[in-house]
C-alpha positions in Angstrom: 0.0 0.0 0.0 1.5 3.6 -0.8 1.1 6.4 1.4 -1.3 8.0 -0.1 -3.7 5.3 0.4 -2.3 4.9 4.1 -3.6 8.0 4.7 -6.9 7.4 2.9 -7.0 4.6 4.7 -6.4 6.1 8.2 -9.0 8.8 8.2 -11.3 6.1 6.6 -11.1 4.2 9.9 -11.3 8.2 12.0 -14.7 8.3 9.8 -16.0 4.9 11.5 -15.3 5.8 14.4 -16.4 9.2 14.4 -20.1 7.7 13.2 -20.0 5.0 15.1 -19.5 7.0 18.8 -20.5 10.5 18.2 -24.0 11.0 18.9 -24.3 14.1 18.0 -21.5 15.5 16.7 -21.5 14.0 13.3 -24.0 15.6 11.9 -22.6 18.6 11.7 -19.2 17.0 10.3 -21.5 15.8 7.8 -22.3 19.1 6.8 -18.4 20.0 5.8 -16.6 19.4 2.5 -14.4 16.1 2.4 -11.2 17.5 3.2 -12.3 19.1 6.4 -14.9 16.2 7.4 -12.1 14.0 7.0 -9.7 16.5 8.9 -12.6 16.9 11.9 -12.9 13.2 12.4 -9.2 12.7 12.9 -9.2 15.6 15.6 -12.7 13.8 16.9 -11.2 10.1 17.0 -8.0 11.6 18.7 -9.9 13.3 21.3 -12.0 9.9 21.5 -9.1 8.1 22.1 -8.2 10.5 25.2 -11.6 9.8 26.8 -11.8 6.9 26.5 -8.6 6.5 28.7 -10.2 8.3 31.4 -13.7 6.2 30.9 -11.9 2.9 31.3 -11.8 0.2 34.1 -7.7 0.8 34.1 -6.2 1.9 37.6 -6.3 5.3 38.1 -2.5 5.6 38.1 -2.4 3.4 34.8 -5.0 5.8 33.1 -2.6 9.3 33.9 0.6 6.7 32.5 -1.5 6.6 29.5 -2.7 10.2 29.2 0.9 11.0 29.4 1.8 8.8 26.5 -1.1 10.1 24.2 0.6 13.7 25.0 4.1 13.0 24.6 3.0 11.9 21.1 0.7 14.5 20.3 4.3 16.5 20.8 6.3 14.3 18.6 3.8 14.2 15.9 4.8 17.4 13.7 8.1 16.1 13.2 7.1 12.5 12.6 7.3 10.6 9.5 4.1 9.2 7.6 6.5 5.7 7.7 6.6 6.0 11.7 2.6 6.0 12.0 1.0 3.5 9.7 0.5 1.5 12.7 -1.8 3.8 14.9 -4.1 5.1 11.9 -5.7 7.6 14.2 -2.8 9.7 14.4 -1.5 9.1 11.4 -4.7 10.9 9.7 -4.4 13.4 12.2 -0.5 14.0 11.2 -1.9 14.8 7.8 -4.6 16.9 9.0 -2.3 19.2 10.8 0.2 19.1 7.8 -2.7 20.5 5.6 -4.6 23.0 8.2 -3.5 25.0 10.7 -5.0 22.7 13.4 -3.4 23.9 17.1 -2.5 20.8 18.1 -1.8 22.0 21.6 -4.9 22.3 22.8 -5.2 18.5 23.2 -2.9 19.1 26.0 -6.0 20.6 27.4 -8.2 17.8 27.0 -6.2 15.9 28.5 -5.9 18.2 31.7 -9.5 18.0 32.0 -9.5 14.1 31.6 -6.7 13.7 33.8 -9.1 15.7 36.6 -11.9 13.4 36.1 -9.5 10.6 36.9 -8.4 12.2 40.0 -11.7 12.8 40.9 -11.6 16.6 40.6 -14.5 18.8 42.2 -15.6 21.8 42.1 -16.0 24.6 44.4 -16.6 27.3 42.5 -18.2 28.2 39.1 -14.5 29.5 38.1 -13.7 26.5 38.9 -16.0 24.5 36.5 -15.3 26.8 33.4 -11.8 25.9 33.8 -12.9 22.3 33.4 -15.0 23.2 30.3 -12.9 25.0 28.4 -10.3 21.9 28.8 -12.9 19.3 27.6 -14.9 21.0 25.2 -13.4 25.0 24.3 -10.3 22.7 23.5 -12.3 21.1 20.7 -13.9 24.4 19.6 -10.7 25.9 19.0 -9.2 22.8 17.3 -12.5 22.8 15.1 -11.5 26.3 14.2 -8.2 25.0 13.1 -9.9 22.8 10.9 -12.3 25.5 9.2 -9.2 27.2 8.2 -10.8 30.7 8.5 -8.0 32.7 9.8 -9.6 32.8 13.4 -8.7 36.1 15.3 -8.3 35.8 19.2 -12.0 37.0 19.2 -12.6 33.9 17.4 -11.0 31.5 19.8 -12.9 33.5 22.4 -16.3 32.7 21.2 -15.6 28.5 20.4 -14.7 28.6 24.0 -18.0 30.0 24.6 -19.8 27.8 23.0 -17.7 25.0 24.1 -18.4 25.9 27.5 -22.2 26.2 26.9 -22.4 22.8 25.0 -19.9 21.3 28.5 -22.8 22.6 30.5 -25.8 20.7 28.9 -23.8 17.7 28.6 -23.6 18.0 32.9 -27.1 18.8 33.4 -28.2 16.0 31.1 -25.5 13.4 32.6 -26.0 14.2 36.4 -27.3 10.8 36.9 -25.1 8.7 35.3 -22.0 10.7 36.6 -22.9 10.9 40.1 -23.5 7.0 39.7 -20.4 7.0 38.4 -18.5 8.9 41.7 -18.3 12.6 39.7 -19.6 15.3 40.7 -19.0 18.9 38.7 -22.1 21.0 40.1 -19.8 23.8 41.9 -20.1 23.3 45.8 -21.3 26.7 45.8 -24.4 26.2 43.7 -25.2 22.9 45.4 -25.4 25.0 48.7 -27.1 27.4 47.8 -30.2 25.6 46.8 -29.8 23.1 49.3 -28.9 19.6 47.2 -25.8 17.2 47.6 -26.4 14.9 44.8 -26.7 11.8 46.8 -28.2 8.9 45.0 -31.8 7.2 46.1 -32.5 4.6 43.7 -32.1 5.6 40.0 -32.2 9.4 40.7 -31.4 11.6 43.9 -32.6 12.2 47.3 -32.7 16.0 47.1 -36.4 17.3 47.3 -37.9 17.5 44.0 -38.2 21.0 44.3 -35.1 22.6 45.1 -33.6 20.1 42.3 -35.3 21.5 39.8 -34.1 25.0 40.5 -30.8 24.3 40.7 -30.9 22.4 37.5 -33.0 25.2 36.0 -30.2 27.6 37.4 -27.8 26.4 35.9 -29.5 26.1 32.5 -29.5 29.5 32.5 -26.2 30.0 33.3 -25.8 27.7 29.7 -28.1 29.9 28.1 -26.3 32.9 28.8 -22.8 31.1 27.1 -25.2 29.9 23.9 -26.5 33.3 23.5 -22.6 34.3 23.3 -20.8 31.2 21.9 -23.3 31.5 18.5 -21.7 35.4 17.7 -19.6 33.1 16.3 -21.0 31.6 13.4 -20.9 35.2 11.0 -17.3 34.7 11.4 -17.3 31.4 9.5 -17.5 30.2 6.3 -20.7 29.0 5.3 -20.3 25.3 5.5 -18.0 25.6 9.0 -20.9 28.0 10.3 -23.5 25.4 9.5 -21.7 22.7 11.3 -21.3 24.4 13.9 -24.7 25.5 14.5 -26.0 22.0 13.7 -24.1 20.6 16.6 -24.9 23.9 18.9 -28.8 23.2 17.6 -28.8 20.0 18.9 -27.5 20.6 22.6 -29.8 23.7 22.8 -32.6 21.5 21.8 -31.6 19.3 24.5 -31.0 22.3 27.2 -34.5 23.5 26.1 -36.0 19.6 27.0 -34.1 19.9 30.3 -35.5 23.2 31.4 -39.2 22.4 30.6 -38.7 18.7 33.1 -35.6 19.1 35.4 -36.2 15.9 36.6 -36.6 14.0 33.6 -32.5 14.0 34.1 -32.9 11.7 37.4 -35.2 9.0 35.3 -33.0 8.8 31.9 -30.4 9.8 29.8 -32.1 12.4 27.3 -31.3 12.6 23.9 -32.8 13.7 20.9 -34.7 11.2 18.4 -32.7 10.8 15.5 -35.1 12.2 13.0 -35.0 15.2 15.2 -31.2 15.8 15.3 -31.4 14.9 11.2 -33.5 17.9 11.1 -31.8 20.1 13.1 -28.6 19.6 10.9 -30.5 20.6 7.6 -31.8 23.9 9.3 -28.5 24.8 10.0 -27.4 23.7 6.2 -30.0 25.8 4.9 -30.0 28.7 6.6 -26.1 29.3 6.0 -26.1 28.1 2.4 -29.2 29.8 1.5 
């Protein structure tokens, strides 16, 4: 096999897994031209790969070994050889991403700050706090997309994918409270959590704070999500057409799901919420539309 199919090869494989364990975020990459859909699903399957270290059943201390490793050759990787990574397809495709875009590959070193907190079991006292965890996990991934959209992002640009990054973080905590606190995580602030009276403690399938004060804090801090959307989207006029619509096809489906958590707070405590597939299909041609129109 020549390189050339090596590298087709590789961000064949980033495509798979990029439909196969994004949810949500593939329809928007749908919505992008080949060369940066292929280029987004090698920065997805790389960022994949570095939470799914921190998901795992390893030992804590083996999972930060790991993280480690998956840095030191995020750092190697602009001066290594196509010859040197036909073996680990993931970054190989992402090698060739970077070589074509300007994609900041240091901001992975951010993703994996925040997924080396979860495995230390981080908290949160403060809402400072928590933003600093967003922007790790998910403004990381805003400003690597912006690498990929190749629009000659100003700092104001970064500024707003962090926004929105931050917003989208948010949802995904409302809308997982269950499953992380099941799971030993907590990332509510301690501040908000006393101040409405709640400590997250599980009772069955959901929580044994009163109904009640539950639903405003959740509903509290969907506002505080709202106010990062309303922000995060200024960015979209500064992207190309395509770029914005993938953005805002992705943003369209979190605010969809905010919007479901708002109008039943506790609908988080009996299930994982998601959107039907037909819905999120539709969200992702609005978007295509109304930026290509």
């Amino acid at each position: 096999m020549s390189a050339a199919e090596d590298v087709d090869e590789a961000y064949r494989r980033c495509e798979e897994i990029t439909g196969r364990e994004a949810r949500n975020f593939s329809y928007g990459i749908r919505l992008l031209p080949r060369h940066k859909r292929r280029a987004l699903s090698a920065v997805y399957a790389t960022a994949r790969r570095i939470d799914d270290i921190g998901d795992g059943d390893l030992p804590a201390d083996e999972k930060l070994a790991r993280l480690d490793r998956v840095r030191e050759s995020l750092h190697r990787l602009p001066e290594a050889a196509v010859q040197q990574l036909v073996d680990d397809p993931v970054l190989l495709a992402l090698h060739d991403a970077a070589r074509r875009l300007p994609i900041p590959l240091d901001a992975f070193d951010e993703l994996i700050d925040g997924c080396a907190a979860d495995v230390r079991g981080t908290t949160y006292a403060t809402i400072d706090d928590l933003l600093w965890y967003c922007r790790c996990v998910a403004g990381s991934v805003g400003r690597l997309s912006l690498g990929v959209f190749d629009t000659g992002a100003s700092g104001r640009a970064a500024e707003l994918a962090d926004a929105l990054g931050i917003a989208l973080q948010l949802t995904n905590i409302l809308r997982d409270l269950r499953e992380d606190r099941h799971n030993g995580r907590v990332y509510l602030p301690k501040d908000d959590l006393d101040r409405f009276g709640c400590n997250l403690e599980p009772d069955g399938d959901g929580f044994a704070d009163p109904p009640d004060r539950f639903s405003a804090l959740v509903r509290f801090e969907a506002e505080r999500a709202e106010r990062w959307y309303e922000t995060g989207l200024r960015l979209l006029p500064m992207l190309d057409a395509r770029s914005a619509a993938c953005t805002a096809a992705m943003a369209g489906i979190y605010h969809r799901l905010l919007a479901r958590i708002v109008s039943d707070p506790m609908a988080v405590t009996r299930t994982r919420l998601s959107l039907p597939s037909r819905a999120k299909a539709t969200v992702a041609v609005r978007a295509l539309v109304r930026r290509t129109a």
